[in-house]
One Martini backbone bead per residue (centre of mass of N, CA, C, O) as a GRO file, in nm:
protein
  403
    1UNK     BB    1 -12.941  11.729 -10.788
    2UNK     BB    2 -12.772  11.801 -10.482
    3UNK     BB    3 -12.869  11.727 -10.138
    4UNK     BB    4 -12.761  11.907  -9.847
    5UNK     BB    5 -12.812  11.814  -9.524
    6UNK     BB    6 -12.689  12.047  -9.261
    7UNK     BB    7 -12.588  11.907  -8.920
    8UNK     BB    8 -12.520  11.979  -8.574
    9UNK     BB    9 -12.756  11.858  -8.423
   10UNK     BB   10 -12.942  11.671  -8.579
   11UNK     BB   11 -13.002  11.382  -8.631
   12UNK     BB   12 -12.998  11.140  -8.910
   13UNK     BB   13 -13.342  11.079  -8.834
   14UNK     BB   14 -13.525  11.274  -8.799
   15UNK     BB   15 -13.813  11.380  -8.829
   16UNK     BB   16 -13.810  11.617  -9.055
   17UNK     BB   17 -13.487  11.616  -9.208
   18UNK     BB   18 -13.549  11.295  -9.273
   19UNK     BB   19 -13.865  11.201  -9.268
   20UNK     BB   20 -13.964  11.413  -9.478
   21UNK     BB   21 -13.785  11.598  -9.643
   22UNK     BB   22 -13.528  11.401  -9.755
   23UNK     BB   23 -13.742  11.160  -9.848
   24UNK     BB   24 -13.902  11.351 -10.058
   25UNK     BB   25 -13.653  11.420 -10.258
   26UNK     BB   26 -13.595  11.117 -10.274
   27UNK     BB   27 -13.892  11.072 -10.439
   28UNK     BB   28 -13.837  11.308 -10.644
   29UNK     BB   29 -13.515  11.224 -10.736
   30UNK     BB   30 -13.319  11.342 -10.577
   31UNK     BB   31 -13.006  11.397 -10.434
   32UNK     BB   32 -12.916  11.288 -10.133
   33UNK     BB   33 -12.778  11.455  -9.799
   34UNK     BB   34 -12.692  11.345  -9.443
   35UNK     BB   35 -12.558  11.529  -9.247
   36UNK     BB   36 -12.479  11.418  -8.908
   37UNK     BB   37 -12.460  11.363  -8.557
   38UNK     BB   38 -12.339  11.058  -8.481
   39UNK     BB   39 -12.290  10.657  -8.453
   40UNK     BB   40 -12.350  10.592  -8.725
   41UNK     BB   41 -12.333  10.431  -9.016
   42UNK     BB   42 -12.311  10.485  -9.348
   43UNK     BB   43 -12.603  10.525  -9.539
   44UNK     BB   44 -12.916  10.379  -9.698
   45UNK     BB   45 -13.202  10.568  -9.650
   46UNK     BB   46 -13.480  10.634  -9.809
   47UNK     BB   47 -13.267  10.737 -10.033
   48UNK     BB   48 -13.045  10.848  -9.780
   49UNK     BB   49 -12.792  10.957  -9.728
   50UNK     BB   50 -12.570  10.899  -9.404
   51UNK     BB   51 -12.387  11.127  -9.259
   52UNK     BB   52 -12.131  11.071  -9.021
   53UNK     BB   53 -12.040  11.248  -8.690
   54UNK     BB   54 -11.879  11.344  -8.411
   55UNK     BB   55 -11.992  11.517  -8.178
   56UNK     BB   56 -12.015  11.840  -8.018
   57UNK     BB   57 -11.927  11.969  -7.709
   58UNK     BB   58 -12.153  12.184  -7.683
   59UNK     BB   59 -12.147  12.461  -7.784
   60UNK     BB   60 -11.845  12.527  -7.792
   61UNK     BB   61 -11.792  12.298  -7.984
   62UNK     BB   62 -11.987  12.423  -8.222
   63UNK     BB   63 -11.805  12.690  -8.260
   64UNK     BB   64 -11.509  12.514  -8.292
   65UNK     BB   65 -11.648  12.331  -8.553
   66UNK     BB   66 -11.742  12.478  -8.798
   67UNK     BB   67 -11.489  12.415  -8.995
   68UNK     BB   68 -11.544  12.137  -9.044
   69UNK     BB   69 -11.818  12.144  -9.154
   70UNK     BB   70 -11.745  12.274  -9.380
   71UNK     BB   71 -11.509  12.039  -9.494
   72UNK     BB   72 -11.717  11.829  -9.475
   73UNK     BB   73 -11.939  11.908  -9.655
   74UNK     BB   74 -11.744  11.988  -9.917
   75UNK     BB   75 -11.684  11.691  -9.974
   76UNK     BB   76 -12.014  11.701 -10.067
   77UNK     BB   77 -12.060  11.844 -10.340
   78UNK     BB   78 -12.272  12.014 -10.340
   79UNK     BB   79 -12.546  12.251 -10.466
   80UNK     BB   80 -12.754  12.226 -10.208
   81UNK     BB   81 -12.752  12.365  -9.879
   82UNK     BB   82 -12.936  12.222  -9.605
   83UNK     BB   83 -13.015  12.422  -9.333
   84UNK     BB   84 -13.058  12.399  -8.931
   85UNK     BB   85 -12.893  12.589  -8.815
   86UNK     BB   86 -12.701  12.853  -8.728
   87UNK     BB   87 -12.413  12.735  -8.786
   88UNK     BB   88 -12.505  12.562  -9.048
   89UNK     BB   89 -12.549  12.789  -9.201
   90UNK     BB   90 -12.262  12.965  -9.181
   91UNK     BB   91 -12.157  12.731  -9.342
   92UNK     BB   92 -12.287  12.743  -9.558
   93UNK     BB   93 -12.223  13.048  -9.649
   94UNK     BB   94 -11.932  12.997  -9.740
   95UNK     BB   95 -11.986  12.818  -9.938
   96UNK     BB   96 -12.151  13.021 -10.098
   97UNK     BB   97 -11.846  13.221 -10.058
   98UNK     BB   98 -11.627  12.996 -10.191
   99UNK     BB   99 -11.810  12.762 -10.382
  100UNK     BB  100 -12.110  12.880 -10.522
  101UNK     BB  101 -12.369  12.799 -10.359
  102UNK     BB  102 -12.632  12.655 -10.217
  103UNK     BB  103 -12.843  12.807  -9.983
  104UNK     BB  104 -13.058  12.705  -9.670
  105UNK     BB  105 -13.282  12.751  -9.454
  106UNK     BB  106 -13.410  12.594  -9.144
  107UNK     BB  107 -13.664  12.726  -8.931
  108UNK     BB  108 -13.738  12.543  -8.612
  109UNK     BB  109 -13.706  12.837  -8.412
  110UNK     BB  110 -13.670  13.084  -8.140
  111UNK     BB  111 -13.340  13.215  -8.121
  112UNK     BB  112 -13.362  13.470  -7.967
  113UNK     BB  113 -13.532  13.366  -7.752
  114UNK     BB  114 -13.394  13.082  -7.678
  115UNK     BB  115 -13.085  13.108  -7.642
  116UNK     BB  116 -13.099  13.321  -7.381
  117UNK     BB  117 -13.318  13.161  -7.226
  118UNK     BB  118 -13.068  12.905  -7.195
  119UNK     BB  119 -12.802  13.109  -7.139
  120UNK     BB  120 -12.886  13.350  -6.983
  121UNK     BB  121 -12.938  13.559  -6.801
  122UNK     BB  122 -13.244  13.831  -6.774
  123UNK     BB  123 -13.071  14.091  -6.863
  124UNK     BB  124 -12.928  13.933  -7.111
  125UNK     BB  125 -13.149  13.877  -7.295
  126UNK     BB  126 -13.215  14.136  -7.511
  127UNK     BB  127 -12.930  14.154  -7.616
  128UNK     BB  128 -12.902  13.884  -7.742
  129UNK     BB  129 -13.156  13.882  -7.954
  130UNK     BB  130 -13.032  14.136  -8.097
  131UNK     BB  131 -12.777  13.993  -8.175
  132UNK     BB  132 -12.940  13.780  -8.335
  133UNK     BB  133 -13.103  13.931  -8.558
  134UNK     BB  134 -12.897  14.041  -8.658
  135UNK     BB  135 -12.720  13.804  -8.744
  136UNK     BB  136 -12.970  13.755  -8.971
  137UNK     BB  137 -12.983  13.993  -9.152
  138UNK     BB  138 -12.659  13.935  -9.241
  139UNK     BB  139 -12.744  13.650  -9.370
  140UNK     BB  140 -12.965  13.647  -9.575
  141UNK     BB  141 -12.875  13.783  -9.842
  142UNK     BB  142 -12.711  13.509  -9.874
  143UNK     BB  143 -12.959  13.369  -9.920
  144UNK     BB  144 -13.186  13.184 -10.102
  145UNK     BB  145 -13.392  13.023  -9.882
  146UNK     BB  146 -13.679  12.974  -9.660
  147UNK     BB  147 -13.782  12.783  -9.404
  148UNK     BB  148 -14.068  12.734  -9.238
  149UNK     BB  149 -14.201  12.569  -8.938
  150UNK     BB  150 -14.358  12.854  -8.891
  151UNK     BB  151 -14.524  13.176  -8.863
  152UNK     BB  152 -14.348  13.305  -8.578
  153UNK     BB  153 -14.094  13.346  -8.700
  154UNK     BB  154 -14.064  13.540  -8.929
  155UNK     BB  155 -14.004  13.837  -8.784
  156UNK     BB  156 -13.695  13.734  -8.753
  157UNK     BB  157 -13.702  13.809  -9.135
  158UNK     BB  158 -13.768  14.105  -9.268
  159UNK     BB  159 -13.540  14.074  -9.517
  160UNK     BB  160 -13.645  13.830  -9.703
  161UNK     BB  161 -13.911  13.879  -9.849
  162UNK     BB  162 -13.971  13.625 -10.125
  163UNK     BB  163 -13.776  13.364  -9.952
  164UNK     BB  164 -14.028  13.218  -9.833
  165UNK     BB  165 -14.167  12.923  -9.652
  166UNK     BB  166 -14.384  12.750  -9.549
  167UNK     BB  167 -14.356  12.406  -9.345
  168UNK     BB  168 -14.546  12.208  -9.167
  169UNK     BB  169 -14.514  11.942  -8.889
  170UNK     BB  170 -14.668  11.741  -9.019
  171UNK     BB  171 -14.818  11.407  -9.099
  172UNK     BB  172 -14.789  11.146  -9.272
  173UNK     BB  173 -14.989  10.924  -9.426
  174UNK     BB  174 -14.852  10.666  -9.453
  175UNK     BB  175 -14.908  10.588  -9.143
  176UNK     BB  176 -15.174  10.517  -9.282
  177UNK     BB  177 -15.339  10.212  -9.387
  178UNK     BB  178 -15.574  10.094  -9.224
  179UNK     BB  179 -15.470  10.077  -8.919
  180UNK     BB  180 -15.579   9.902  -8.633
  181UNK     BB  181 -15.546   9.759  -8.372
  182UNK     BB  182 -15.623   9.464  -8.446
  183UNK     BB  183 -15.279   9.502  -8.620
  184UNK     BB  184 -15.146   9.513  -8.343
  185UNK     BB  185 -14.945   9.356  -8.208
  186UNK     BB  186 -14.956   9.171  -7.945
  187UNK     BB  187 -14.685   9.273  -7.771
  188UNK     BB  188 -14.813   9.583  -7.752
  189UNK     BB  189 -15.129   9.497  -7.656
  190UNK     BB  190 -15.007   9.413  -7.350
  191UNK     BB  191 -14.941   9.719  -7.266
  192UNK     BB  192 -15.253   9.780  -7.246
  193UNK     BB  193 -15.478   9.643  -7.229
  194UNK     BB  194 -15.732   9.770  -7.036
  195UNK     BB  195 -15.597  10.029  -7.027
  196UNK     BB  196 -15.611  10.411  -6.941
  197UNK     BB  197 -15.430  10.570  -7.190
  198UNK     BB  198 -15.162  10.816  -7.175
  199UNK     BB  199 -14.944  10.992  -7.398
  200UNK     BB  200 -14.577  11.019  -7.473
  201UNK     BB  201 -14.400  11.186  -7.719
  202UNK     BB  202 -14.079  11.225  -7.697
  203UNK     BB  203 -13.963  11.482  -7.549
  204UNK     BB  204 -13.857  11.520  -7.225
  205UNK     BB  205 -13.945  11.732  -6.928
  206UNK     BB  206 -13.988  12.006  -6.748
  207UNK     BB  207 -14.080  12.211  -6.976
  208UNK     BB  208 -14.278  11.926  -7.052
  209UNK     BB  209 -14.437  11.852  -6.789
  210UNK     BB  210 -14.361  11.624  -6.574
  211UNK     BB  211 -14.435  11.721  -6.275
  212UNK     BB  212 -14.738  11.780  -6.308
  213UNK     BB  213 -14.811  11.512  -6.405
  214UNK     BB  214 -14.740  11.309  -6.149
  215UNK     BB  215 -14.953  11.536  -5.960
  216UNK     BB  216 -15.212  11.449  -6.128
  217UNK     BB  217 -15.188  11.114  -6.095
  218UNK     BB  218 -15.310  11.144  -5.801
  219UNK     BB  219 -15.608  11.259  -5.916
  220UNK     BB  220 -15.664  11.039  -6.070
  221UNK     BB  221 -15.985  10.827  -6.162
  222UNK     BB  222 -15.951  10.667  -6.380
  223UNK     BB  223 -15.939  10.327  -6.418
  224UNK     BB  224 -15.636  10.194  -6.517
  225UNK     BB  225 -15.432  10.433  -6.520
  226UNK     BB  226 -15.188  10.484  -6.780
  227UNK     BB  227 -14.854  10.656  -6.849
  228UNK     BB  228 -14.686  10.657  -7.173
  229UNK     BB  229 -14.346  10.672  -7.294
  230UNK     BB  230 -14.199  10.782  -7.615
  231UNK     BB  231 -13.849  10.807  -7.537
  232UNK     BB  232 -13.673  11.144  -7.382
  233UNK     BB  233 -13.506  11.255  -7.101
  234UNK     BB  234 -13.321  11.569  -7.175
  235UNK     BB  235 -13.239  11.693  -6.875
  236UNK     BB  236 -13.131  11.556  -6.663
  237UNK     BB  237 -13.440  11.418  -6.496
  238UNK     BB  238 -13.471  11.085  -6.536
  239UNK     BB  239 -13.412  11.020  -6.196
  240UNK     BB  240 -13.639  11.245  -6.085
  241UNK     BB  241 -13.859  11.104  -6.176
  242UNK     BB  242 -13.834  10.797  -6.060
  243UNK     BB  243 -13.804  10.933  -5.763
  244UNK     BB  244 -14.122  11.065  -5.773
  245UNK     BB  245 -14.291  10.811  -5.857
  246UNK     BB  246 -14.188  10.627  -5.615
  247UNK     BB  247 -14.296  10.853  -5.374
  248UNK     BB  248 -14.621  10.849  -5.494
  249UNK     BB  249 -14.717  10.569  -5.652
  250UNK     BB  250 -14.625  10.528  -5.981
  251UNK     BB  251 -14.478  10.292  -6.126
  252UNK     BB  252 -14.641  10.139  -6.212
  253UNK     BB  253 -14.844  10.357  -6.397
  254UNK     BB  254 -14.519  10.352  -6.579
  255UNK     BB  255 -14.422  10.369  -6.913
  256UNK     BB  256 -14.091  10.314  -7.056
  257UNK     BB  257 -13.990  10.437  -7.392
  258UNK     BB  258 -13.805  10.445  -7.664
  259UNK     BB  259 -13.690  10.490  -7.900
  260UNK     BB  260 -13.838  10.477  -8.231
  261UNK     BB  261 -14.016  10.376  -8.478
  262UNK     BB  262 -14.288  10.518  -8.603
  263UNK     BB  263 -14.429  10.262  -8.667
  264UNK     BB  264 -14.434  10.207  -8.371
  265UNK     BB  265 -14.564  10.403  -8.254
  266UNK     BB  266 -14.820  10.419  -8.392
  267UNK     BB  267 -14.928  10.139  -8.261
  268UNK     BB  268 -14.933  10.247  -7.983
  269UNK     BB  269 -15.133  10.493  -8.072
  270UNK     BB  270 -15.402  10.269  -8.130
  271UNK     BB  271 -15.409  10.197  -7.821
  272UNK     BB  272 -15.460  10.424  -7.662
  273UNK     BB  273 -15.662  10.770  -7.567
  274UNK     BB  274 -15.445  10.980  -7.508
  275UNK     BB  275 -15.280  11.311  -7.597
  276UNK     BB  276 -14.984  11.465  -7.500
  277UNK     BB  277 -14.931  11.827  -7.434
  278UNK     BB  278 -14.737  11.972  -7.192
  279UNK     BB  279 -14.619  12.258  -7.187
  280UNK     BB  280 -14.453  12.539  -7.072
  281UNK     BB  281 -14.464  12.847  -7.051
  282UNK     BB  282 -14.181  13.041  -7.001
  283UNK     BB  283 -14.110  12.931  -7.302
  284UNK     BB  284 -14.146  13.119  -7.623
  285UNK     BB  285 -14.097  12.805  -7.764
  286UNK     BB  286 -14.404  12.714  -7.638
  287UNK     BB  287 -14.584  12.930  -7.741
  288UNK     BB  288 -14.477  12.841  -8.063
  289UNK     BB  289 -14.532  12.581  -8.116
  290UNK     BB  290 -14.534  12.298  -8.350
  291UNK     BB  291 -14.573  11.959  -8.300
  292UNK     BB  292 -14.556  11.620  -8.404
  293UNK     BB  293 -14.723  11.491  -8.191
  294UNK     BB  294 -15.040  11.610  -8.261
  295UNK     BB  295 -15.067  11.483  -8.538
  296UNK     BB  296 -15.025  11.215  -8.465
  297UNK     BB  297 -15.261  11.165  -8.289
  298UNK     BB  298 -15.481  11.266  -8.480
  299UNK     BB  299 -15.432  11.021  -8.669
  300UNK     BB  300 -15.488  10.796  -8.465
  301UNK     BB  301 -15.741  10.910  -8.303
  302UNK     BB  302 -15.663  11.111  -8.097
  303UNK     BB  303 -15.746  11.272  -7.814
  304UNK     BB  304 -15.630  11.591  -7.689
  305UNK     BB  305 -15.412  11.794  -7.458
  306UNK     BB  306 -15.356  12.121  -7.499
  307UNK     BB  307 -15.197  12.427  -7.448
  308UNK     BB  308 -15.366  12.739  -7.473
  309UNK     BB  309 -15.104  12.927  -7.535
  310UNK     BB  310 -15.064  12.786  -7.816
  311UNK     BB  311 -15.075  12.966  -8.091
  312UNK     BB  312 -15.048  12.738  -8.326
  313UNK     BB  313 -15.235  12.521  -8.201
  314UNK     BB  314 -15.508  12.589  -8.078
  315UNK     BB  315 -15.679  12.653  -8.301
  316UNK     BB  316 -15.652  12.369  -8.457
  317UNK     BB  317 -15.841  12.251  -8.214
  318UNK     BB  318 -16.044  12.455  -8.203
  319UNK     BB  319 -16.168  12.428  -8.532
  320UNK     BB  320 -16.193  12.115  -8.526
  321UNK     BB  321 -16.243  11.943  -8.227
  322UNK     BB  322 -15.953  11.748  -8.111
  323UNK     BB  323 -16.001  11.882  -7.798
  324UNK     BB  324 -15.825  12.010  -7.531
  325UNK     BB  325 -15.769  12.316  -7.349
  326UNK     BB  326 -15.482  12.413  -7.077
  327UNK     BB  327 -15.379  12.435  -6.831
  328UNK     BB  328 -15.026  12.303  -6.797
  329UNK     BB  329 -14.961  12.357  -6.511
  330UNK     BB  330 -15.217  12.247  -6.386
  331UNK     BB  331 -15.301  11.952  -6.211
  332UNK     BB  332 -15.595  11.977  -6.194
  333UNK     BB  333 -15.648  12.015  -6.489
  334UNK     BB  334 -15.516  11.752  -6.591
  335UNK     BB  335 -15.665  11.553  -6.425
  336UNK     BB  336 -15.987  11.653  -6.509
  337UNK     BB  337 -15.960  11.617  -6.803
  338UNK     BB  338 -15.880  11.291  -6.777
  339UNK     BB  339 -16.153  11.265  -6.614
  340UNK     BB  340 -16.335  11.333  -6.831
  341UNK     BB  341 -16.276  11.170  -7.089
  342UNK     BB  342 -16.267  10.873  -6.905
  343UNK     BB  343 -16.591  10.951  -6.899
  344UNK     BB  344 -16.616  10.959  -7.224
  345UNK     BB  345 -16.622  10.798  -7.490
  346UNK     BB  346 -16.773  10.994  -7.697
  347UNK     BB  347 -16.583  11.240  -7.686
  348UNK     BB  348 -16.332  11.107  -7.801
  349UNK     BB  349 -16.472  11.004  -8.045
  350UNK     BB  350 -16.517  11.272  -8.177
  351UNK     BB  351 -16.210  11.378  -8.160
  352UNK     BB  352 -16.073  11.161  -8.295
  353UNK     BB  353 -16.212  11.187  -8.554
  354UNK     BB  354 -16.142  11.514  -8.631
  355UNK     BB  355 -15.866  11.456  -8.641
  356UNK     BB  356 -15.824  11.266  -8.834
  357UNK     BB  357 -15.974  11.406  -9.098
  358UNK     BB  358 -15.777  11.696  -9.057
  359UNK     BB  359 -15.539  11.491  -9.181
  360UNK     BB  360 -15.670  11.402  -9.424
  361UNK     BB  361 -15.776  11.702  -9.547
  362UNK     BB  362 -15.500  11.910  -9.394
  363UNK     BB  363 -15.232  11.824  -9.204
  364UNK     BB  364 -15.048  11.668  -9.420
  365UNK     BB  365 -14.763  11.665  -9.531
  366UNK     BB  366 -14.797  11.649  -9.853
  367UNK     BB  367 -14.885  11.956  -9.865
  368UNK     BB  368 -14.542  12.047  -9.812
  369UNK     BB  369 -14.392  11.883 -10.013
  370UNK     BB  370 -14.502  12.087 -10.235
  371UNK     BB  371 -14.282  12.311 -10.180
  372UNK     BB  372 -14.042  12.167 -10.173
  373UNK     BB  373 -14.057  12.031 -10.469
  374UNK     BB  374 -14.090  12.314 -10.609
  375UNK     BB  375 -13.814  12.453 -10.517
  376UNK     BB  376 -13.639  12.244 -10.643
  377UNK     BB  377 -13.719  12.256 -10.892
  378UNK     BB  378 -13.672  12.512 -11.015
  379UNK     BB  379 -13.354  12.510 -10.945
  380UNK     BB  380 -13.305  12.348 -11.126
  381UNK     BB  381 -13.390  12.478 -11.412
  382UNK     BB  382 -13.218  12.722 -11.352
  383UNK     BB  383 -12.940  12.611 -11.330
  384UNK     BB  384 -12.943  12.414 -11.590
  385UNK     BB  385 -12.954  12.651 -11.791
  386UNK     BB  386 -12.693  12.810 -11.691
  387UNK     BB  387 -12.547  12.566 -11.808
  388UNK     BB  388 -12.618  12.592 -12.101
  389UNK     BB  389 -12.488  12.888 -12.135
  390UNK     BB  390 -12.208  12.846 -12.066
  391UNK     BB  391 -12.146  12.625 -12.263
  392UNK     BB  392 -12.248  12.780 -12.534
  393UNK     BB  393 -12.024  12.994 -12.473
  394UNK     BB  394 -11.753  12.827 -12.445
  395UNK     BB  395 -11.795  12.753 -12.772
  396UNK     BB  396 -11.798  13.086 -12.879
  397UNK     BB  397 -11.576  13.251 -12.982
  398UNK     BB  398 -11.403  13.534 -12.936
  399UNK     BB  399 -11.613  13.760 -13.099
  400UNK     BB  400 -11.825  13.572 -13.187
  401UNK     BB  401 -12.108  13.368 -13.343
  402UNK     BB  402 -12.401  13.161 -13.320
  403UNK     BB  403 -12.551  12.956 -13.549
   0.00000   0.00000   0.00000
């Protein structure tokens, strides 16, 4: 069975949708295609072919790309379309009534709700999300199944029935091979030498915190204290960070790293103390984030510190015991957690025993991935089947018996 993930937005790399999902069915024996916009030449990685088109510009260019998208799909000729956005499902949807494939909707986002606030006043924002759910009703019965990547989009799928499946953002296990700080390239452990760090992967932004961050970190008493990004300031705000930062007097005390491989975050993360989730209320994807960064930090073995709101990933740091939860707007709250902290080598060593324990016996992808790989086991043996009746029948002369 071929199976393409195809992508409007997530890039060809992504970490869900390419080292999770696509990485775990090319190792399950299928054959797999990311088509995705990017820069990158066609290539194979981790046995997963990666075929890139040059991105669309903006909403708009996305909504008038769709038939192109329609094209380039159609001519990987796969069996069985997994789509990442709610435009690449539509083309999924077209595939599947044109071409009589499979189509799978994977749903990272509450696009109802974070749409129309990320894009219209609020007064036009209920009319959206109506919008938004009613498209969504319509286009369900034409899927064959749902991936969610958290339990609060379910309610936008009301007439999904039983075909859908929750598949939660853990970290592989892969990732810790009995790795310790010890092993970490000298190059690594020079950016941290004896300071302590809290770090932040993946995107920052003002929704994710960096503003709170910075006046927080004039009042943090910590010695030797500095706050490490490895990722990418993505809303057009990396200029006023920087002139933020040195408007306080914190340039020295602030490392930015561009976007790696995990395996090389991962090594950063061994040598950290904290590791930070600092969503902001305003928007009700933050409020039901379930982001790949903390359980990144749980499996390093650093404790977190996650906003209180955040009700998919509160309950599991509050069970858990593997971190603090904080009004993440209050920079004198998160000055004072990271003073709790780095003043207490004790409390960081069990909570970060507890996140790694918690990863290792229950947060891990590996357990995630036989949801994937039993949907698509299944969907092969019924389609193989399907074909050999069909054979069967086109054997058979009309109005004969078969012997």
């Amino acid at each position: 069975m071929k199976i393409c993930f195809l992508s409007s937005m997530h890039p060809p790399l992504d970490k869900r949708v390419f080292d999770k999902e696509a990485r775990s069915l090319a190792e399950a024996g299928f054959e797999v295609v990311h088509l995705a916009p990017g820069d990158i030449q066609d290539q194979v990685r981790e046995g997963v072919l990666l075929k890139t088109y040059a991105p669309p510009a903006g909403l708009i260019g996305r909504a008038l790309g769709l038939f192109k998208l329609y094209a380039r799909a159609n001519e990987i000729d796969a069996d069985v379309y997994h789509c990442n956005e709610v435009d690449s499902w539509m083309a999924g949807i077209f595939l599947k009534l044109f071409k009589r494939k499979k189509v799978v909707f994977d749903v990272h986002e509450h696009y109802p709700a974070t749409f129309g606030h990320e894009r219209f006043p609020r007064w036009l924002q209920p009319l959206c999300a109506a919008v938004i759910r009613l498209l969504f009703r319509c286009l369900t019965p034409f899927t064959d199944y749902l991936f969610l990547a958290k339990e609060s989009v379910s309610p936008d799928f009301p007439n999904a029935g039983d075909k859908t499946e929750i598949v939660y953002n853990y970290t592989p296990l892969r990732y810790d091979r009995g790795t310790t700080k010890k092993d970490v390239p000298f190059e690594v452990r020079e950016i941290f030498k004896d300071k302590f760090t809290a770090v932040h992967t993946g995107l920052f932004s003002v929704n994710r915190g960096w503003p709170q961050l910075l006046s927080a970190m004039t009042k943090i008493t910590v010695p030797d204290f500095q706050f490490l990004s490895i990722g990418k300031i993505n809303d057009g705000t990396e200029e006023e960070f920087l002139q933020t930062a040195d408007r306080l007097g914190l340039k020295e005390k602030i490392i930015l790293r561009p976007w790696l491989p995990f395996e090389e975050v991962y090594a950063h993360l061994l040598c950290a103390q904290i590791g930070l989730v600092l969503f902001q209320p305003e928007d009700l994807n933050n409020v039901y984030a379930f982001p790949h960064k903390m359980f990144d930090y749980m499996l390093a073995g650093l404790p977190v510190i996650v906003p209180e709101f955040s009700v998919e990933i509160a309950h599991i740091v509050k069970r858990h015991g593997c971190g603090l939860l904080i009004d993440t707007s209050d920079p004198d709250e998160i000055a004072g957690t990271i003073n709790t902290l780095g003043n207490s080598c004790e409390k960081r060593a069990a909570m970060g025993e507890n996140g790694h324990r918690a990863v290792m016996e229950e947060c891990h992808w590996e357990s995630q991935a036989e949801k994937l790989v039993k949907y698509y086991n299944g969907l092969q043996s019924t389609t193989a089947a399907r074909r050999f009746v069909g054979q069967e029948t086109a054997d058979v002369p009309y109005g004969g018996r078969s012997r």
